[in-house]
C-alpha positions as CSV (number, residue, x, y, z in Angstrom):
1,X,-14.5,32.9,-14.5
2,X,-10.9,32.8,-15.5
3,X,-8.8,29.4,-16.2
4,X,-4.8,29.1,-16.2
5,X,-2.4,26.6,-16.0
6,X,0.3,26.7,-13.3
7,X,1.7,24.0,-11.3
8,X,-0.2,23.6,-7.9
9,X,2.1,21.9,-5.6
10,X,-0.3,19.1,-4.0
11,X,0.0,17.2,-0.5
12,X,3.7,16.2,-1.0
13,X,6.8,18.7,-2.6
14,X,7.3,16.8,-5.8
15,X,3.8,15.9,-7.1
16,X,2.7,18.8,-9.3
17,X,-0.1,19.6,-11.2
18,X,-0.7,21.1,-14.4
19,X,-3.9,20.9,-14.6
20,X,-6.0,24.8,-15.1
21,X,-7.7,25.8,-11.6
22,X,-10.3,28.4,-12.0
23,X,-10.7,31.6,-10.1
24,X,-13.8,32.4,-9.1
25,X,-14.9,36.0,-8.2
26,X,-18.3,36.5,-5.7
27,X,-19.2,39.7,-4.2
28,X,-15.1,41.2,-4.2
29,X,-13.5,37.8,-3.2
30,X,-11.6,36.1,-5.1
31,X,-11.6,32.1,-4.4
32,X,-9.6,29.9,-5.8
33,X,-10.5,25.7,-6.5
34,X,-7.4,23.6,-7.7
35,X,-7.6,19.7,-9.2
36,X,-6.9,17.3,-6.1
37,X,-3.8,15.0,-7.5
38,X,-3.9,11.4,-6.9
39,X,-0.8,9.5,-6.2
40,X,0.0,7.2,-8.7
41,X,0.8,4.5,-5.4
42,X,-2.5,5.0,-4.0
43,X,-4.0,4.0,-7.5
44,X,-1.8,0.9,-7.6
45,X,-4.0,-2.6,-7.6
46,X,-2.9,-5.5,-5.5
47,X,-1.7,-7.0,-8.4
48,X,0.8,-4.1,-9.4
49,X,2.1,-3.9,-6.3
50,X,3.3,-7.5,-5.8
51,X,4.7,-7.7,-9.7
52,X,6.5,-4.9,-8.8
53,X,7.9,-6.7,-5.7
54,X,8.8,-9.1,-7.4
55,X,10.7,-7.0,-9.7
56,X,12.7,-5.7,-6.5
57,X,13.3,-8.8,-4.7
58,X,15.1,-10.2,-7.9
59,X,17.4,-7.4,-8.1
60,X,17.3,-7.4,-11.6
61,X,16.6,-3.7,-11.7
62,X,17.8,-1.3,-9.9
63,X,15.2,0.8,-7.3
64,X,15.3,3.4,-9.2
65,X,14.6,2.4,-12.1
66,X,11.3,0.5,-10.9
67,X,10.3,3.7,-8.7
68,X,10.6,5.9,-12.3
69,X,8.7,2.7,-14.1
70,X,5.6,2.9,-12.0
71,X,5.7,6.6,-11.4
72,X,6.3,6.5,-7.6
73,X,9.1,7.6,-4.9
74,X,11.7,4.9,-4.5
75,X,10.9,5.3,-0.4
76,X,7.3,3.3,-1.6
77,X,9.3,0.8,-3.0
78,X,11.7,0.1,-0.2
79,X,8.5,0.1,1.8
80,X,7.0,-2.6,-0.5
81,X,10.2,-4.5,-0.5
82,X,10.4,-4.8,3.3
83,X,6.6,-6.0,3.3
84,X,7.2,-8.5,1.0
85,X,10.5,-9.8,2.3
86,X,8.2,-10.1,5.9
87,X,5.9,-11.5,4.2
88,X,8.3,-14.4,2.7
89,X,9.9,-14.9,5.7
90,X,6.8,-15.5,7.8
91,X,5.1,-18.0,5.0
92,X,8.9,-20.0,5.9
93,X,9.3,-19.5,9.0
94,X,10.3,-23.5,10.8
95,X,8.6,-23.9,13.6
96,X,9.4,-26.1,16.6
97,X,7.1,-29.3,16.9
98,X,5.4,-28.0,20.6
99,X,4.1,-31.6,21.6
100,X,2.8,-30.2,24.8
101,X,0.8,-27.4,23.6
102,X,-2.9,-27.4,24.2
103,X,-4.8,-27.6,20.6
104,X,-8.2,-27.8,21.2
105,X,-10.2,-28.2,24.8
106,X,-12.9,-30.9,25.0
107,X,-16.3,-30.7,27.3
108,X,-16.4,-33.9,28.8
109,X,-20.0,-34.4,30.2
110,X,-21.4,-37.9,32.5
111,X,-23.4,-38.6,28.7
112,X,-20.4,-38.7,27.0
113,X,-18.5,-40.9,29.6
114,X,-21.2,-43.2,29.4
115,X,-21.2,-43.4,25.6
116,X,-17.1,-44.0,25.6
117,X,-17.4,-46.8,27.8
């Protein structure tokens, strides 16, 4: 068993890895086993994600910047950004008073007649 370091190109063209993979050799073949990368968005908590919303929406730093910051494409954040603008915009949304919408339905039976008279 044989262990070198080389970048492994992972599930997307710019994660690498430079972790060792090992070689292993049975009966003639050789086989090869590489470190699965995590994304460092897909290990972002709630919480991260919305401070780093935040972050956007105030436009006090640039995309970039934030995207290099918590180690993530700058597509994720725009992505984020649009959620949480949505998300704003729906928690203030004005509504129109509907007077004549239904709200709830009420089983009226002869017992309850009877008791409202």
């Amino acid at each position: 068993m044989t262990t070198t370091t080389r970048p492994i190109l992972a599930l997307f063209p710019l994660v690498y890895s430079q972790e060792p993979y090992t070689t292993l050799t049975r009966g003639g073949t050789v086989l090869q086993s590489a470190q699965i990368v995590s994304l460092p968005a897909q290990q972002m908590t709630n919480q991260q994600r919305k401070e780093m919303s935040f972050q956007v929406i105030s436009n006090k730093v640039s995309i970039t910047e934030i995207a290099n910051q918590h180690g993530v494409s700058r597509q994720f954040v725009h992505r984020q950004k649009k959620l949480s603008v949505a998300a704003v915009n729906q928690a203030f949304e004005e509504t129109s008073p509907d007077n004549d919408r239904v709200l709830f339905y009420l089983p009226v039976t002869k017992a309850w007649i009877a008791q409202l008279i």
